[in-house]
C-alpha positions as CSV (number, residue, x, y, z in Angstrom):
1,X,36.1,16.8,110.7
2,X,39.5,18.2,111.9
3,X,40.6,21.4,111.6
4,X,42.9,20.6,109.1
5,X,41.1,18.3,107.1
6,X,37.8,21.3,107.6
7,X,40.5,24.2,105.9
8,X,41.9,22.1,103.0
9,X,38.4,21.2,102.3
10,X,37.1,24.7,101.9
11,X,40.7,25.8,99.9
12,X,39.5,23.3,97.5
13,X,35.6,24.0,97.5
14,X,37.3,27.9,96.6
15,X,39.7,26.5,93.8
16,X,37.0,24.9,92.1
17,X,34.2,28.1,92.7
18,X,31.8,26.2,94.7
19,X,31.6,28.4,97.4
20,X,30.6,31.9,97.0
21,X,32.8,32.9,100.1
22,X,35.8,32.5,99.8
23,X,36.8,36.0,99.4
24,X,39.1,35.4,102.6
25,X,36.4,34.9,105.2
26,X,33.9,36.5,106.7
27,X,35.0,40.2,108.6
28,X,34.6,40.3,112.3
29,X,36.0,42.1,115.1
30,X,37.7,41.3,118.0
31,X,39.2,43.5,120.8
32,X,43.1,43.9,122.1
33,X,43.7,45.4,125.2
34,X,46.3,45.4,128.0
35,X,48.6,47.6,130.0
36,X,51.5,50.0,128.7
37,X,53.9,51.5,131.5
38,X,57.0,53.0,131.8
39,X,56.6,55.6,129.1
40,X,57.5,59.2,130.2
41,X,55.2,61.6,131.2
42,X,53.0,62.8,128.0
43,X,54.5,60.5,125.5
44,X,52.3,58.5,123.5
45,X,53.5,55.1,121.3
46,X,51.5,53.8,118.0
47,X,50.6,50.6,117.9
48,X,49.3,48.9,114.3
49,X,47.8,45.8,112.9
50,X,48.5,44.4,109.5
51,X,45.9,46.2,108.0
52,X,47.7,49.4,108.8
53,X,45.0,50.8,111.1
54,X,47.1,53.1,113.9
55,X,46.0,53.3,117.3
56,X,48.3,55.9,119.5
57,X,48.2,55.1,123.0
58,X,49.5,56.0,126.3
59,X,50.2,54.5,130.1
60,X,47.8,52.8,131.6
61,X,45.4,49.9,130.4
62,X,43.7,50.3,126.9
63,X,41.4,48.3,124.7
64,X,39.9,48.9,121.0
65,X,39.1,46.9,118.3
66,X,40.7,45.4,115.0
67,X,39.0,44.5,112.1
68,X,39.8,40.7,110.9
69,X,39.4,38.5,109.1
70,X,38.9,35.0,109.7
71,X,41.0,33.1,107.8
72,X,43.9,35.7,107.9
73,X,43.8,36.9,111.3
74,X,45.6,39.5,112.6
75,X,48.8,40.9,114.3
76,X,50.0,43.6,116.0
77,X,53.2,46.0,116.3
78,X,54.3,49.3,117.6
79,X,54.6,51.9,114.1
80,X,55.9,54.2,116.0
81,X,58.1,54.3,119.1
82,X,57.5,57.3,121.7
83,X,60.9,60.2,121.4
84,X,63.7,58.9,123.2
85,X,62.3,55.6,124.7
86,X,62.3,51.8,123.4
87,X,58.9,49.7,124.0
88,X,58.3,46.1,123.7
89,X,55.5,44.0,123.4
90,X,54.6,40.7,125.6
91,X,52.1,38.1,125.0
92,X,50.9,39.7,121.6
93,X,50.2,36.1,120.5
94,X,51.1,34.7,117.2
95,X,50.9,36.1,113.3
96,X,47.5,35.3,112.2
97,X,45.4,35.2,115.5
98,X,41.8,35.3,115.2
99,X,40.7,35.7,118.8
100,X,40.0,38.4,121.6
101,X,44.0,39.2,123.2
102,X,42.9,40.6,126.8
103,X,46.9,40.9,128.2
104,X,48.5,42.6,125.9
105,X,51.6,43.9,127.8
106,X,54.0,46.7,126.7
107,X,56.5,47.7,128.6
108,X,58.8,51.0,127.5
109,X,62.0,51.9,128.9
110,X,64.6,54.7,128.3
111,X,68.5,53.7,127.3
112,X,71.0,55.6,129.8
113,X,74.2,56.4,129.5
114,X,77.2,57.6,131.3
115,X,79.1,60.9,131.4
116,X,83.4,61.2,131.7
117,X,86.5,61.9,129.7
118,X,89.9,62.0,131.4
119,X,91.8,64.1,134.0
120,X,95.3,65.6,132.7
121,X,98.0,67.4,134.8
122,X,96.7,66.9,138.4
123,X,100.0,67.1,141.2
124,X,100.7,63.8,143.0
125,X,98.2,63.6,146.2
126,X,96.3,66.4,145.2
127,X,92.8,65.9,143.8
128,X,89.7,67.7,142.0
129,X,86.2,67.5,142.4
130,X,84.2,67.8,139.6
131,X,79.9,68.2,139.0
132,X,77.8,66.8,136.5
133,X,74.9,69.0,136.2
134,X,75.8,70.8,140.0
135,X,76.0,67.3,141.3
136,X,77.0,63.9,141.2
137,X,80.0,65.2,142.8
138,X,83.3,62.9,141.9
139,X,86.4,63.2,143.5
140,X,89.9,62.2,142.0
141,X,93.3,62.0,143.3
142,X,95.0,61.4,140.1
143,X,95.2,61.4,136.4
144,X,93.6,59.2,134.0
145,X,89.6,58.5,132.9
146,X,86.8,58.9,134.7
147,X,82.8,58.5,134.6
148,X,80.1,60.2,136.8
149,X,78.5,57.5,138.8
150,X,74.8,58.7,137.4
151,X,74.1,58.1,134.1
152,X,71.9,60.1,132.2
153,X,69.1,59.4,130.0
154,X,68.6,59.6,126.4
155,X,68.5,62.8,125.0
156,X,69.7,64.6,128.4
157,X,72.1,67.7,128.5
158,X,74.9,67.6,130.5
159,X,77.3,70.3,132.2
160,X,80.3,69.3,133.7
161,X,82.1,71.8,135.8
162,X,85.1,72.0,138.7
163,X,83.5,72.0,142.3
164,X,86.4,72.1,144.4
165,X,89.9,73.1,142.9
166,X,93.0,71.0,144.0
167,X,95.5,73.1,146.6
168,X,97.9,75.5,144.4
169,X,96.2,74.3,140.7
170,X,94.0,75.0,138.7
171,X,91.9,73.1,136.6
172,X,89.9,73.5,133.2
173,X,87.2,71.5,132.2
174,X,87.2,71.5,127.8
175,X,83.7,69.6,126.3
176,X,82.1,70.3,129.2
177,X,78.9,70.5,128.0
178,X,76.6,68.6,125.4
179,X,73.7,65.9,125.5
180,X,73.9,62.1,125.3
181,X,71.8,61.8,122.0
182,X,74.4,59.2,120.2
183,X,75.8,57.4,123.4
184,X,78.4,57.3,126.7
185,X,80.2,60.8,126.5
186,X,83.4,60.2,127.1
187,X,85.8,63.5,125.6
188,X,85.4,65.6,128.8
189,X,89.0,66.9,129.2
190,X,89.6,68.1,132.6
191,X,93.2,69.8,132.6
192,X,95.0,71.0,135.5
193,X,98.1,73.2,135.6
């Protein structure tokens, strides 16, 4: 008997109260593991199946078990992402699985984003270094917008100062300071006079 044919058979042995269990299928177990990298050093991520049983994790290969049920199977998601950091998951297998998944694959990453703002005021063929955090040094001959070539991540603090002064200005750097919690910073006001 097919598949199929088997599970439409025993829907209608349980609509008619022949068979004594069809309280959704027998409970087994079955085991998930796999590998989680790229989360940052300490941070953990919660992973949870549809039964809402949480399992917090961190980098490295894991394995534990679910509770399931054969004729609803399981699934699998993360409940709760680690501060600062987006994960993913690979190969977690379709809704409903009732089987051991050996390579489940999770792979986290953290969101960057770039520091600038604009230059106001600098002579013609003079130029101004500025810092990001006492480096990333970026040197400009004339006014307009800029960005540091090095973004930052999520969450970092930045402190943008004057390194090297143009010859016979001076220049004032206004929003110099902050973290890129919501995004590209881009209202650093550097103005010269």
């Amino acid at each position: 008997m097919d598949l199929n044919r088997k599970f439409i058979y025993l829907a209608l042995l349980c609509s008619v109260g022949l068979l004594s269990a069809c309280g959704g299928g027998r409970d087994m177990q079955v085991t998930v593991a796999g590998q989680i990298s790229g989360l940052n050093s300490g941070a953990t991520l919660t992973l949870q199946d549809n039964e809402g049983t949480n399992v917090t994790l961190s980098n490295g290969p894991f394995s534990f078990t679910v509770d399931v049920n054969d004729y609803s199977g399981y699934s699998i998601g993360i409940s709760q992402q680690p501060l600062n950091q987006n994960c993913n998951l690979a190969n977690q297998g379709p809704n409903g699985q009732i089987s051991n998944l050996g390579n489940l694959n999770i792979v986290c990453t953290t969101p960057t984003f770039n520091i600038g703002g604009s230059v106001f005021g600098l002579a013609s063929g003079q130029s101004v270094t500025l810092l990001d955090n006492g480096g990333d040094a970026l040197t400009l001959n004339q006014n307009g917008p800029f960005t540091f070539a090095t973004p930052l991540a999520l969450g970092s603090s930045y402190t943008v100062t004057v390194g090297q002064q143009p010859t016979g200005q001076s220049c004032v750097v206004a929003n110099a300071v902050g973290n890129s919690l919501l995004g590209d910073v881009s209202n650093v006001s550097v103005t010269c006079q």
